[in-house]
Backbone as CSV, one residue per row, in Angstrom:
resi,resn,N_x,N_y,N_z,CA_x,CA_y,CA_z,C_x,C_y,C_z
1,UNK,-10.787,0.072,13.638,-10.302,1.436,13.745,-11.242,2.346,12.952
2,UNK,-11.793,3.098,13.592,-12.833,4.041,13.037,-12.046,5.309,13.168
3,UNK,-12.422,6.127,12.144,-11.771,7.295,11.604,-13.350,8.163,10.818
4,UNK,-13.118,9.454,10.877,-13.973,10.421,10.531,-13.213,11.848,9.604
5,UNK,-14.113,11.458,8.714,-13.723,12.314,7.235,-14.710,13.149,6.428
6,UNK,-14.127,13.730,5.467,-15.564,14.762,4.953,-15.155,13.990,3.529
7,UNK,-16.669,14.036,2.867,-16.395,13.689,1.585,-16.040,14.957,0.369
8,UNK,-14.987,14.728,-0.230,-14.752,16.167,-1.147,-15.220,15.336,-2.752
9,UNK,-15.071,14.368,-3.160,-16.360,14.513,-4.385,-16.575,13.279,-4.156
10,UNK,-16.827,12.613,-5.266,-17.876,11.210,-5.348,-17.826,11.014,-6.974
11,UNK,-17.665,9.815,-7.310,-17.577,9.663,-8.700,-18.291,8.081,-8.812
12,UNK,-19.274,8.084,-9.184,-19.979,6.409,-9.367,-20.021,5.908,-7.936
13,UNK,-19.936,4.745,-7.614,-20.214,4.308,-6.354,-18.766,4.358,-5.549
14,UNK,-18.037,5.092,-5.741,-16.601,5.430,-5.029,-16.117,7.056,-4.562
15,UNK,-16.356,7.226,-3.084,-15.863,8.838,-2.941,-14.388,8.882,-2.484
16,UNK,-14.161,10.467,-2.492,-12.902,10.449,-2.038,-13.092,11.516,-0.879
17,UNK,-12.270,10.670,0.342,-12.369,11.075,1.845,-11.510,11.858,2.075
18,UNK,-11.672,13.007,2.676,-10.844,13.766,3.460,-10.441,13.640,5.003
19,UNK,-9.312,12.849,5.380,-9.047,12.593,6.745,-8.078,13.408,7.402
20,UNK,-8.775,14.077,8.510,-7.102,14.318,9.396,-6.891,13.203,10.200
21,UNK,-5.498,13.760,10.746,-4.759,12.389,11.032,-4.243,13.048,12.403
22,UNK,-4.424,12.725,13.418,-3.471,13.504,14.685,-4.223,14.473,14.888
23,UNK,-5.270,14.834,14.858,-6.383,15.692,15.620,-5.739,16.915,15.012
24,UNK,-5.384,17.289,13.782,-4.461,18.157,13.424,-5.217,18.472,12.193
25,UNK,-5.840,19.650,11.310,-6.278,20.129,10.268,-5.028,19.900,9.191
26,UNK,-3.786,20.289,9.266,-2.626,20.494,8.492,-2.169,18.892,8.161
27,UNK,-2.525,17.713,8.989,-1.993,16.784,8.482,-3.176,15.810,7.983
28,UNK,-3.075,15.730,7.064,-4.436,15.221,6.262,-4.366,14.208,5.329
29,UNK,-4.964,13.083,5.034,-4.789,12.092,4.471,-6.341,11.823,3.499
30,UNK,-5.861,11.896,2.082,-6.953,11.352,1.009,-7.133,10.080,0.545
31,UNK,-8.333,9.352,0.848,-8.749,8.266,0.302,-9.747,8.364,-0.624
32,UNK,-9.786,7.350,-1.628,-10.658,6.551,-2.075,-11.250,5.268,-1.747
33,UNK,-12.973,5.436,-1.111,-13.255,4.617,-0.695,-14.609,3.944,-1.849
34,UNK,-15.083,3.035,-1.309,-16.613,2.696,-1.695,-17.672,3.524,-0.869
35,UNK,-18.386,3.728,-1.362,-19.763,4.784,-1.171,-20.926,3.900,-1.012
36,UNK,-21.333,3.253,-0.326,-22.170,2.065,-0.201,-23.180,3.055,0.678
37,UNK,-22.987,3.776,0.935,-24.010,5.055,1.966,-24.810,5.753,1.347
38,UNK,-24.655,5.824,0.195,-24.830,7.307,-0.667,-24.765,8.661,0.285
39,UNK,-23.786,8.668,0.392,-22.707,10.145,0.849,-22.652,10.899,-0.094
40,UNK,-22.578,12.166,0.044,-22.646,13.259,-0.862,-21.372,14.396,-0.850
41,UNK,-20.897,14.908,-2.004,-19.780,16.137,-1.555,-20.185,17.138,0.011
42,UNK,-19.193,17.104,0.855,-19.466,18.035,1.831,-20.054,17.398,3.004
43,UNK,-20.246,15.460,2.730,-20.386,15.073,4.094,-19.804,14.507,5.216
44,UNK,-20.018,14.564,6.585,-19.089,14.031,7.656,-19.854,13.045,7.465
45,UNK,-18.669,11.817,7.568,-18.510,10.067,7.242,-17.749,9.657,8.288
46,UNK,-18.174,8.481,8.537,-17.621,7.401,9.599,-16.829,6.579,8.706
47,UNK,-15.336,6.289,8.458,-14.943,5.334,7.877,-14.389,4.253,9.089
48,UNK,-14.710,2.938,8.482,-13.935,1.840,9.323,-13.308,1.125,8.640
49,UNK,-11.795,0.642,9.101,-10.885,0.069,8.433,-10.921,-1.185,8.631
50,UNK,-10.531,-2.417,7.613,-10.900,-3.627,7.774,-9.497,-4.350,7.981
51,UNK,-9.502,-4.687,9.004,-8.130,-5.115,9.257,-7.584,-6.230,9.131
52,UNK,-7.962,-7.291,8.263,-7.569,-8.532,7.546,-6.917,-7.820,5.947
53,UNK,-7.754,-6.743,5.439,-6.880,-6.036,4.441,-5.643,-5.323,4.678
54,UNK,-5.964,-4.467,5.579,-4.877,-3.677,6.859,-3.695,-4.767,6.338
55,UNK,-3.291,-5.826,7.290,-2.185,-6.502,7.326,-2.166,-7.187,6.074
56,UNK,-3.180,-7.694,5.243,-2.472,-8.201,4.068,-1.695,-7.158,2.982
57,UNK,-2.054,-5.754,2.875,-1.595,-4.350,2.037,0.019,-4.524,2.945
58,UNK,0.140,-4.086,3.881,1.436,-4.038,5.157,2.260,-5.306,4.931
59,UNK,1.847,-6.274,4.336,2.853,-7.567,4.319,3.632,-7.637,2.781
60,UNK,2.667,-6.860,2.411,3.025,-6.273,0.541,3.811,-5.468,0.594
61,UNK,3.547,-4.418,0.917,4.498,-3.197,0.851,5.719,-3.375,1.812
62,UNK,5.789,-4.226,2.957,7.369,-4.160,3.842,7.961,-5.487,3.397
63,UNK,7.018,-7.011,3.366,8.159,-7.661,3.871,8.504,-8.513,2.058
64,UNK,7.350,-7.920,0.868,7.994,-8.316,-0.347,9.390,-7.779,-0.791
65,UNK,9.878,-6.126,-0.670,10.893,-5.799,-0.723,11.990,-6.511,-0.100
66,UNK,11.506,-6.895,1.142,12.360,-7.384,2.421,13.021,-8.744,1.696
67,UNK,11.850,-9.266,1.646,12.087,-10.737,0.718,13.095,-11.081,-0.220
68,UNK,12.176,-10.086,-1.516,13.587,-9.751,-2.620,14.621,-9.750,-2.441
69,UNK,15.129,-8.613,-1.823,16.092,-8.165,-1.017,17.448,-9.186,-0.553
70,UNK,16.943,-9.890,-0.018,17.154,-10.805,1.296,17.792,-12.567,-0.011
71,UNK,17.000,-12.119,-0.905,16.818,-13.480,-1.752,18.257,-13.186,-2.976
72,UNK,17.701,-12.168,-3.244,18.760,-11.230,-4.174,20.058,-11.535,-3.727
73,UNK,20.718,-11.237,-2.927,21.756,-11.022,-1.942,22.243,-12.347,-1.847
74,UNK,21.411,-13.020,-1.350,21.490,-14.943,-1.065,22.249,-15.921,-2.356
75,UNK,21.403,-15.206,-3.390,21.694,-15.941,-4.348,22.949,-15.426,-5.901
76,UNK,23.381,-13.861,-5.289,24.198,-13.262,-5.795,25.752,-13.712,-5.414
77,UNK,25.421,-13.625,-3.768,26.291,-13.969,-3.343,27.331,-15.369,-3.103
78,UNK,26.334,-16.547,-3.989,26.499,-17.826,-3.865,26.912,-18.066,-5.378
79,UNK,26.313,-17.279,-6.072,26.566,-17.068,-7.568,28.439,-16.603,-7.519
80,UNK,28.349,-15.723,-7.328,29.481,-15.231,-7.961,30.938,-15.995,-7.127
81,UNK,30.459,-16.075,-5.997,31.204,-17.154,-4.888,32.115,-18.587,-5.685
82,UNK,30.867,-18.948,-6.795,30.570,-20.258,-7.034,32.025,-20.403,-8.504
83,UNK,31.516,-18.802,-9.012,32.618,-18.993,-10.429,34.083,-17.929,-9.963
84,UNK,34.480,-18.389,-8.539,35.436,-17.131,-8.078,35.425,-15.731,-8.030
85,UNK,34.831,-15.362,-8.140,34.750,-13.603,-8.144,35.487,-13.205,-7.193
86,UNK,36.066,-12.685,-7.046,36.913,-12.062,-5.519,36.413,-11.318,-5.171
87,UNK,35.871,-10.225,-4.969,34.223,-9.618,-4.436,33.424,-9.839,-4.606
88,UNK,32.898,-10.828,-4.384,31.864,-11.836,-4.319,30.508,-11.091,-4.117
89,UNK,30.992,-10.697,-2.777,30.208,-9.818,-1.650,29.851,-8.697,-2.188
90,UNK,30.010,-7.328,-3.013,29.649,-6.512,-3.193,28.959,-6.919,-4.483
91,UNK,29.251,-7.868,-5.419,28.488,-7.751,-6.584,26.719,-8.833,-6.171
92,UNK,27.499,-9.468,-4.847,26.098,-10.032,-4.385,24.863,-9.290,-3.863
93,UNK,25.573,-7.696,-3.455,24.545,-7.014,-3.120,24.001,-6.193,-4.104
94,UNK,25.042,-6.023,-5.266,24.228,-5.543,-6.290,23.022,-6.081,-6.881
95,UNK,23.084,-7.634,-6.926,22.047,-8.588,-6.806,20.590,-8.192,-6.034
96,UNK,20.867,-8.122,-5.136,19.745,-7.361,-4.342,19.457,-6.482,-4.267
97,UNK,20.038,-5.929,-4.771,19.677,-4.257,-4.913,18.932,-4.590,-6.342
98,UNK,19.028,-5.119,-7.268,18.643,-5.323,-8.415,17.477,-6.247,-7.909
99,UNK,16.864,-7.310,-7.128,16.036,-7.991,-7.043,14.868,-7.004,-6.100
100,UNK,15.588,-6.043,-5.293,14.726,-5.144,-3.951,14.297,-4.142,-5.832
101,UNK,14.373,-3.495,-6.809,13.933,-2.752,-7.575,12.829,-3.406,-8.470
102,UNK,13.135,-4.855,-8.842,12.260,-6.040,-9.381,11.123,-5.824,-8.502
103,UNK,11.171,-6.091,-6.897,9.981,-6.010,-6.413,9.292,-5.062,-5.847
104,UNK,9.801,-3.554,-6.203,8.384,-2.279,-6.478,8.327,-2.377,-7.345
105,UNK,8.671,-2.903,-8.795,7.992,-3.443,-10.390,6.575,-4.171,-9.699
106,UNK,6.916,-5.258,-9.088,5.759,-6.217,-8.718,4.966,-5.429,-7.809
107,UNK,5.330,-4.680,-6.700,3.727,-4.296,-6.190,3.302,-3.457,-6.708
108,UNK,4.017,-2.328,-8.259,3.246,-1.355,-8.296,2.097,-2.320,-9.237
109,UNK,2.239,-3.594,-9.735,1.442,-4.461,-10.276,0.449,-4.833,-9.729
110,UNK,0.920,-5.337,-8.653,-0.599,-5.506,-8.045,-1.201,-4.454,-6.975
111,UNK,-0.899,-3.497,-7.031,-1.493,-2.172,-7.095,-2.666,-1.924,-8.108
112,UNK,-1.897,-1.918,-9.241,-2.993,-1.573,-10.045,-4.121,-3.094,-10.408
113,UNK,-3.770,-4.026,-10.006,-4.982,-5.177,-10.124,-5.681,-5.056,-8.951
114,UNK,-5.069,-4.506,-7.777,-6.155,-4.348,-6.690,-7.568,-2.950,-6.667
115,UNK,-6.598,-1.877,-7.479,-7.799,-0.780,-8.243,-8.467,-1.354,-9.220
116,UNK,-7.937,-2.291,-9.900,-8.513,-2.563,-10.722,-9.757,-3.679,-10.394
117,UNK,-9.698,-4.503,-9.206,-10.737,-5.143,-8.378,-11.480,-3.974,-7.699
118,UNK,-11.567,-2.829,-7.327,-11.956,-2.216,-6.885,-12.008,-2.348,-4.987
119,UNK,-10.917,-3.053,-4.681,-10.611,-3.765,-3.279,-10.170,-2.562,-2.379
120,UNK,-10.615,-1.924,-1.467,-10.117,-1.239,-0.563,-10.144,-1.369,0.598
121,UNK,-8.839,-1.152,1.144,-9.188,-2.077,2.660,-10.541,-0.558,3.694
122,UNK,-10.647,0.400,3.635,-11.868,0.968,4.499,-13.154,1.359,3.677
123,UNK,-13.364,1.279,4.374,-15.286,1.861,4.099,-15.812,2.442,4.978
124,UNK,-16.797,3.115,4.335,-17.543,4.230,4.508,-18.824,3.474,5.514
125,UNK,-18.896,3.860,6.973,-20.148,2.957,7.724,-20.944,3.891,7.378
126,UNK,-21.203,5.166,7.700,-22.221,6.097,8.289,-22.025,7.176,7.972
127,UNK,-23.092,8.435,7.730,-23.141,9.505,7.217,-23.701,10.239,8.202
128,UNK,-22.206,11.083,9.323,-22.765,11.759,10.507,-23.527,13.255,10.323
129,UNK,-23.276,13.533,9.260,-24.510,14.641,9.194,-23.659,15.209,8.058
């Protein structure tokens, strides 16, 4: 998936892209990419997205919550089941609701170890003028 952006600055070997999104000026999307081009403030860039990162970022952000979630619930609900609780069921979802908050703790974690690898799933191909 190739996408076309202007560069608005550049800091060390990493710029930050200006994308529209929907052939639309008003809806606009900012990245930070790698600068492997030497691109300059004010240039039109070819970015291409790498799509083995694509779906591994997308499996992080939907189906870890999902997971939690799902696990939370499972094991709340077997818990409290186990020592009689008579709403078993609602304090099992508090469980998950408490395990789905545990895991945006964890990706905003590896969030910041993936900036901190300097890993981004697009890059910068080409510097269209």
């Amino acid at each position: 998936m190739e996408q076309v952006g202007i560069i608005r600055r550049t800091f060390g070997n990493q710029a930050e892209v200006v994308v529209s999104r929907c052939s639309s000026e008003t809806a606009t999307l900012t990245v930070v990419t790698k600068n492997n081009v030497g691109a300059k403030a004010g240039d039109l860039v070819e970015i291409k997205a790498k799509p083995q990162k694509i779906l591994k970022y997308t499996f992080i952000v939907y189906m870890v919550p999902f997971i939690m979630l799902l696990i939370g619930i499972f094991l709340g609900i077997n818990y409290f089941q186990s020592i009689g609780s008579a709403n078993y069921e609602m304090l099992g979802f508090g469980v998950g609701m408490l395990f789905l908050a545990i895991s945006f703790v964890i990706i905003r974690l590896l969030d910041k170890y993936i900036k901190k690898k300097e890993e981004t799933p697009l890059e910068i191909t080409r510097i269209i003028k």
